[in-house]
C-alpha positions as a Markdown table, in Angstrom:
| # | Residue | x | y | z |
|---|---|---|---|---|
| 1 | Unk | 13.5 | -0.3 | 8.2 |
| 2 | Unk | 10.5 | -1.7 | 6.7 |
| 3 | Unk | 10.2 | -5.7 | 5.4 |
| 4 | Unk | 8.0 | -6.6 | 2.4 |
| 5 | Unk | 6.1 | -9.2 | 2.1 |
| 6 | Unk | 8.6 | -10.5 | -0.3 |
| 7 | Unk | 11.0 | -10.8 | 2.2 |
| 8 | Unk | 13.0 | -8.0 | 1.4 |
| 9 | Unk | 14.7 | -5.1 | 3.8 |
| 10 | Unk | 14.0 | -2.0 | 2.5 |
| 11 | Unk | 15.3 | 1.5 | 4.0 |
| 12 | Unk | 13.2 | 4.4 | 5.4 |
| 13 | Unk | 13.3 | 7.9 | 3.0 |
| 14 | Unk | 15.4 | 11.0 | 4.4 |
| 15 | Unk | 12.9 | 12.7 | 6.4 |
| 16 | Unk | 14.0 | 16.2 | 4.8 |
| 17 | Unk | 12.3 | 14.8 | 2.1 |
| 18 | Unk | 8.6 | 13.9 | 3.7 |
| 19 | Unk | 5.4 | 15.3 | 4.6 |
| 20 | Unk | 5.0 | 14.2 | 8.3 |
| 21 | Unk | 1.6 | 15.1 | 9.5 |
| 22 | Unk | -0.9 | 13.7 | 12.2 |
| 23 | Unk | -4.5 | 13.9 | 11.7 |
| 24 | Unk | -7.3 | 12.7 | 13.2 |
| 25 | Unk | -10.1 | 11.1 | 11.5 |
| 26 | Unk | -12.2 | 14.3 | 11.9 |
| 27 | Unk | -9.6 | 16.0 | 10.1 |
| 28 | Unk | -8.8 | 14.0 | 7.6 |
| 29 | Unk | -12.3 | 14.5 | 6.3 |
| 30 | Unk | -12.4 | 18.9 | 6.6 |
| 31 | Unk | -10.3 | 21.1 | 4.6 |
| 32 | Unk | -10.4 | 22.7 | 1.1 |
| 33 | Unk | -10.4 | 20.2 | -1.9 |
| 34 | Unk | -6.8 | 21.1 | -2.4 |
| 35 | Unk | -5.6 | 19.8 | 0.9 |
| 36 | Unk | -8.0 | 16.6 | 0.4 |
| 37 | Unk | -6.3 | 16.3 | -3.2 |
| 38 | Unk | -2.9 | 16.5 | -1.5 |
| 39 | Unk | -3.4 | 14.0 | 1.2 |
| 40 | Unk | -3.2 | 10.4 | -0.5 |
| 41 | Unk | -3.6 | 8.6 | 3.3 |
| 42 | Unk | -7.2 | 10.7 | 3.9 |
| 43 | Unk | -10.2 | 8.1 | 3.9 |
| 44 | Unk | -12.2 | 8.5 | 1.6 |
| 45 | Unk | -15.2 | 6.2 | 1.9 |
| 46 | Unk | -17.2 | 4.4 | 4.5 |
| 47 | Unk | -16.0 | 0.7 | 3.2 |
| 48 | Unk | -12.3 | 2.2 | 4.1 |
| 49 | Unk | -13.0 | 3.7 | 7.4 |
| 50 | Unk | -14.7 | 0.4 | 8.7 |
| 51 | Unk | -11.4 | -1.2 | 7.3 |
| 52 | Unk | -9.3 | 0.5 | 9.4 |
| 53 | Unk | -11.3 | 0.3 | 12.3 |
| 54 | Unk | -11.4 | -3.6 | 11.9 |
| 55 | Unk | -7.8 | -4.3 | 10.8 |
| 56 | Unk | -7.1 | -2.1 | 14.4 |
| 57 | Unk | -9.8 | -3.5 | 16.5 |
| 58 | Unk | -10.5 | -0.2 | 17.7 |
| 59 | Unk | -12.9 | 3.2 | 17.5 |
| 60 | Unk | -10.9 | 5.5 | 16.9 |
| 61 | Unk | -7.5 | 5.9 | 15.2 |
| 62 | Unk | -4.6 | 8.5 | 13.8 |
| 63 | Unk | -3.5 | 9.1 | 9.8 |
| 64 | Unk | -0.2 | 10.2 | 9.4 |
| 65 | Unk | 0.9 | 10.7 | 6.2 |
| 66 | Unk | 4.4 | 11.0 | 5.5 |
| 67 | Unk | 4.7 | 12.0 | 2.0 |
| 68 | Unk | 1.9 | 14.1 | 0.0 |
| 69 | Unk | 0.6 | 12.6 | -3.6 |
| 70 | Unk | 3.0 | 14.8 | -5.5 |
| 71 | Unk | 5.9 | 14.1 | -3.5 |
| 72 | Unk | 5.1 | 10.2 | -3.7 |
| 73 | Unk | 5.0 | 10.6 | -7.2 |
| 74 | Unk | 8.1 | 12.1 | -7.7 |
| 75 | Unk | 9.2 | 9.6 | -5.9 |
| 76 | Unk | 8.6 | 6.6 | -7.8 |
| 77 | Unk | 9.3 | 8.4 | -10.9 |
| 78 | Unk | 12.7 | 8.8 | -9.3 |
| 79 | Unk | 13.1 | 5.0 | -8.3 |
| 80 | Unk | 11.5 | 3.4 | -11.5 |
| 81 | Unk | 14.4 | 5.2 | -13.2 |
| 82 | Unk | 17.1 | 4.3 | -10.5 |
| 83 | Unk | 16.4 | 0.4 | -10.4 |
| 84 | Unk | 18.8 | -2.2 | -10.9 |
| 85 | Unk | 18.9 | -5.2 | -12.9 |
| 86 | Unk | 16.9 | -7.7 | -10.8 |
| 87 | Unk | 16.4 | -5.6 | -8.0 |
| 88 | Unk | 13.6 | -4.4 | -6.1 |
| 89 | Unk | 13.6 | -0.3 | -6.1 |
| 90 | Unk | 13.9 | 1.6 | -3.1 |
| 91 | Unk | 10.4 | 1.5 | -1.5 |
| 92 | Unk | 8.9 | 4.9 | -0.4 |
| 93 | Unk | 6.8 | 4.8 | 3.3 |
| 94 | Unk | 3.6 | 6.7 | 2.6 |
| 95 | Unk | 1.1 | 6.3 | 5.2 |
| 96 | Unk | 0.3 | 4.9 | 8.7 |
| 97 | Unk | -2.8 | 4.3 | 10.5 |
| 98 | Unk | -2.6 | 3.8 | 14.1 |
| 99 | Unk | -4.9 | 3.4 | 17.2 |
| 100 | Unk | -5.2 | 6.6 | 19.1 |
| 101 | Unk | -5.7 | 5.2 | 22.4 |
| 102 | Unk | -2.8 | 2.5 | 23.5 |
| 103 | Unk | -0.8 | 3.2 | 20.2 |
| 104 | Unk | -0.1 | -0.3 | 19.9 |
| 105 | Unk | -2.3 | -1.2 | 16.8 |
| 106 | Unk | -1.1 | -0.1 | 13.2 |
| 107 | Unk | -1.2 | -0.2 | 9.3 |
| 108 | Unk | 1.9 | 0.5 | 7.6 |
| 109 | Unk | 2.0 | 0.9 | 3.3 |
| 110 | Unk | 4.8 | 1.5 | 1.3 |
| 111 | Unk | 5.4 | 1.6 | -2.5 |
| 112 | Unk | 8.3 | 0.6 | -4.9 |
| 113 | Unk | 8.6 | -1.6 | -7.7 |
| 114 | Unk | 10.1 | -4.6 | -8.6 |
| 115 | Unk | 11.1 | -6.5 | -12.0 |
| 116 | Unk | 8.9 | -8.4 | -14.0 |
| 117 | Unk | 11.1 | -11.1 | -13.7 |
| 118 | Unk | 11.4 | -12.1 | -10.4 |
| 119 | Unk | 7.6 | -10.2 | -9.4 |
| 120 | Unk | 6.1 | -13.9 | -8.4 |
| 121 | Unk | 4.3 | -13.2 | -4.7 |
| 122 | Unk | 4.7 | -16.2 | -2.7 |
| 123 | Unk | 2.4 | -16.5 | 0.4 |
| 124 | Unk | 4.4 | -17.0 | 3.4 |
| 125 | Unk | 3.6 | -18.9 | 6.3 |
| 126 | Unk | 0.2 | -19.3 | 7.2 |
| 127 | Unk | -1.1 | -16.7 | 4.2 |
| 128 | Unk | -2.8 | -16.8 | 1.2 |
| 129 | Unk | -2.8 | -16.0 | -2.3 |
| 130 | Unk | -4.7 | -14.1 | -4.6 |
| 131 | Unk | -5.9 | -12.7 | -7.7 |
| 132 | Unk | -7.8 | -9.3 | -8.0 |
| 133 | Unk | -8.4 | -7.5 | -11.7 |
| 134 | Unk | -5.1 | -9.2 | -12.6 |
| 135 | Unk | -3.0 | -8.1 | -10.0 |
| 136 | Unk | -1.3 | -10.7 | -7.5 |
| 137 | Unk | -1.2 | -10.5 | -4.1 |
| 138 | Unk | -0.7 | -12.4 | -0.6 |
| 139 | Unk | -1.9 | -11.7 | 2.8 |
| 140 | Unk | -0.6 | -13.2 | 5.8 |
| 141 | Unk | -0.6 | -12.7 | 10.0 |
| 142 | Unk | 1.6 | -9.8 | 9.9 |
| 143 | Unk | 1.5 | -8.1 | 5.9 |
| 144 | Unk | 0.0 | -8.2 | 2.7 |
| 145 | Unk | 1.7 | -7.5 | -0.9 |
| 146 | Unk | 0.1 | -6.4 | -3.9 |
| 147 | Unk | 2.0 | -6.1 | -7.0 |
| 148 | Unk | 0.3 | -4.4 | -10.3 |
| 149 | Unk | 1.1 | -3.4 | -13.9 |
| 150 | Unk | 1.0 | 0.2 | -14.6 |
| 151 | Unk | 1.9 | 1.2 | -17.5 |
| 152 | Unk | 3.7 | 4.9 | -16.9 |
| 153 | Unk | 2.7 | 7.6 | -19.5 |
| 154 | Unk | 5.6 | 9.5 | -21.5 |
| 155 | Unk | 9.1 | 8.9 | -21.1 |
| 156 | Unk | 8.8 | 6.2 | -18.4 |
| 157 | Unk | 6.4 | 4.1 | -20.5 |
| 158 | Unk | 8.8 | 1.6 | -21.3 |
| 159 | Unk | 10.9 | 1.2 | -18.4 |
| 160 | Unk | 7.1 | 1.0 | -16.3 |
| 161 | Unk | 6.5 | -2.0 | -18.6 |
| 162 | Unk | 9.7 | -4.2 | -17.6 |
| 163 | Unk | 8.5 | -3.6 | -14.1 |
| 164 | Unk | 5.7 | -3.9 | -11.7 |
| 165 | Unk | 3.8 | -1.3 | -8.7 |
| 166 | Unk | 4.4 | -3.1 | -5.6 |
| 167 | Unk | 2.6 | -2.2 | -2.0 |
| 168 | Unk | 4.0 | -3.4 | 0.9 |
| 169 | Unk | 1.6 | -3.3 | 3.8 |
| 170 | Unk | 2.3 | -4.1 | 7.7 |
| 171 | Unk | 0.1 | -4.8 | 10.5 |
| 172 | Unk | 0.3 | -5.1 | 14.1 |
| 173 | Unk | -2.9 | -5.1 | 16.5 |
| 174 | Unk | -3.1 | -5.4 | 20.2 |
| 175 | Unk | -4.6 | -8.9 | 20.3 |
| 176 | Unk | -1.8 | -10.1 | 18.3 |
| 177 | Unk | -1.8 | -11.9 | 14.9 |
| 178 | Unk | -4.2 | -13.1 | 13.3 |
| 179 | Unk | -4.2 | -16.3 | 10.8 |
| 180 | Unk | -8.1 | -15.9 | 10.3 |
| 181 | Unk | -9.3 | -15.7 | 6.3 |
| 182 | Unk | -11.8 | -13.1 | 7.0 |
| 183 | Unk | -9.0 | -10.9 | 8.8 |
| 184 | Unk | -6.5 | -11.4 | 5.6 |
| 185 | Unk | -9.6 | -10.8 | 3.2 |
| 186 | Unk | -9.9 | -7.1 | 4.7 |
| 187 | Unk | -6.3 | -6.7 | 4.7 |
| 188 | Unk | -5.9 | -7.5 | 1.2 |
| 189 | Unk | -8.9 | -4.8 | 0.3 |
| 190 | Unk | -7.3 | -2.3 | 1.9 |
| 191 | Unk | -4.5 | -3.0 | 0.3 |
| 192 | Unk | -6.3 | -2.8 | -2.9 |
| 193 | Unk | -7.7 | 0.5 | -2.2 |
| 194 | Unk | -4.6 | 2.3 | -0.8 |
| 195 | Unk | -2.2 | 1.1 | -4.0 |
| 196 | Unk | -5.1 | 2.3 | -6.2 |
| 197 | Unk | -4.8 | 5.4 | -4.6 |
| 198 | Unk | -0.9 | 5.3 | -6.2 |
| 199 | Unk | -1.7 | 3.8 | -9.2 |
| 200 | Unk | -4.4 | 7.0 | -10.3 |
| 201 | Unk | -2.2 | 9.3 | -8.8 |
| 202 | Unk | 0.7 | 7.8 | -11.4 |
| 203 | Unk | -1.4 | 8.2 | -13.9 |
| 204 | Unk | -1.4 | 4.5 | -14.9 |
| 205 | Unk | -2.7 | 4.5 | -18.7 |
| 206 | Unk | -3.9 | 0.9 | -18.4 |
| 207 | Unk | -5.6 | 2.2 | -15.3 |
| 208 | Unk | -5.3 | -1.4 | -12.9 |
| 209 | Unk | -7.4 | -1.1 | -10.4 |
| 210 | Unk | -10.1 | 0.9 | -11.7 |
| 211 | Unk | -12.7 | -2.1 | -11.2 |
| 212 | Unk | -13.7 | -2.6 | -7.2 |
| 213 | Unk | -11.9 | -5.6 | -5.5 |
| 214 | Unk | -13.2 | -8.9 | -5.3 |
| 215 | Unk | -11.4 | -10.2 | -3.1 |
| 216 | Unk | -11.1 | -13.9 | -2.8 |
| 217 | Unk | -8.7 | -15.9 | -2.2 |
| 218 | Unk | -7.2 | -18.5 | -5.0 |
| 219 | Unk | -7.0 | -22.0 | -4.2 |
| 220 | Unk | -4.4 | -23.8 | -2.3 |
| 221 | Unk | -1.8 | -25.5 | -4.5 |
């Protein structure tokens, strides 16, 4: 079962349908380009890695990716389509970072959508709001959400348009919580840069989150 930061339950895939793997961080960066282009939870750059390693508060750590980027895709093609008036879709779990030593740290991300109408991201307790390259988000102890326009090509255009990309992160770390604004500032990044991961591999025409983040938080009402 997996929460958003919207407050909303939303129900783990059939895992007939995913791509479980484990890898380390060594892994992650070998392979042929075809496996790298297939593996949407791979980091990428150093500004990720140190991410991870930060939001963990640890060395070392496991990817597991539990869909590849086509299967994702297909994915929220499928649930764009499926959606109910006023409803959130069905949110697809993609990747997971975890510490490889005590297994108690992690970094959950899922992706869905939800309507235009009701896409408002209120920070919970304790969190905080923000704005980055017009998409909203909020970062608190335990998640971040991000939600984004992206605007489907083809057939979906229109229905993309009624709706918006939402990313639902998680995070747990053995020191527990954290209310700190530095720790929800790197939360929200990678946040950032795992949905703009999605929103390339969608093919978004307006292309959202094509600029870096600049993350900083919007004042408090």
């Amino acid at each position: 079962m997996h929460i958003s930061g919207r407050d909303v339950i939303k129900t783990l895939g059939s895992s007939t349908a995913a791509l479980l793997c484990v890898l380390t961080l060594a892994s992650c960066a070998s392979g042929d380009s075809e496996g790298k282009a297939a593996n949407l939870c791979g980091i990428a750059s150093s500004e990720e890695e140190a991410l991870v390693r930060e939001i963990l508060v640890t060395e070392g750590y496991e990817t597991k990716a539990y869909k590849s980027t086509s299967v994702l895709v297909d994915k929220m093609k499928a649930a764009v389509q499926q959606m109910r008036p006023g409803k959130d879709s069905y949110f697809n779990t993609a990747c997971r970072y975890e510490d490889d030593q005590q297994h108690r740290g992690y970094a959950i991300f899922s992706f869905g959508w939800s309507p235009r109408a009701t896409s408002e991201v209120s920070p919970s307790h304790n969190g905080a709001s923000y704005e980055l390259n017009g998409a909203g988000g909020v970062a608190s102890a335990g998640q971040s959400t991000l939600l984004v326009q992206c605007d489907l090509p083809g057939e979906l255009g229109g229905q993309s348009r009624n709706v918006r990309l939402s990313a639902d992160a998680m995070f747990d770390r053995p020191d527990g919580p954290v209310v700190d604004q530095a720790a929800k500032d790197r939360r929200m990044t990678l946040t950032y840069l795992m949905t703009r991961r999605v929103t390339d591999a969608l093919g978004c025409e307006n292309k959202p989150l094509a600029a870096p983040p600049v993350v900083k938080p919007l004042p408090t009402p």
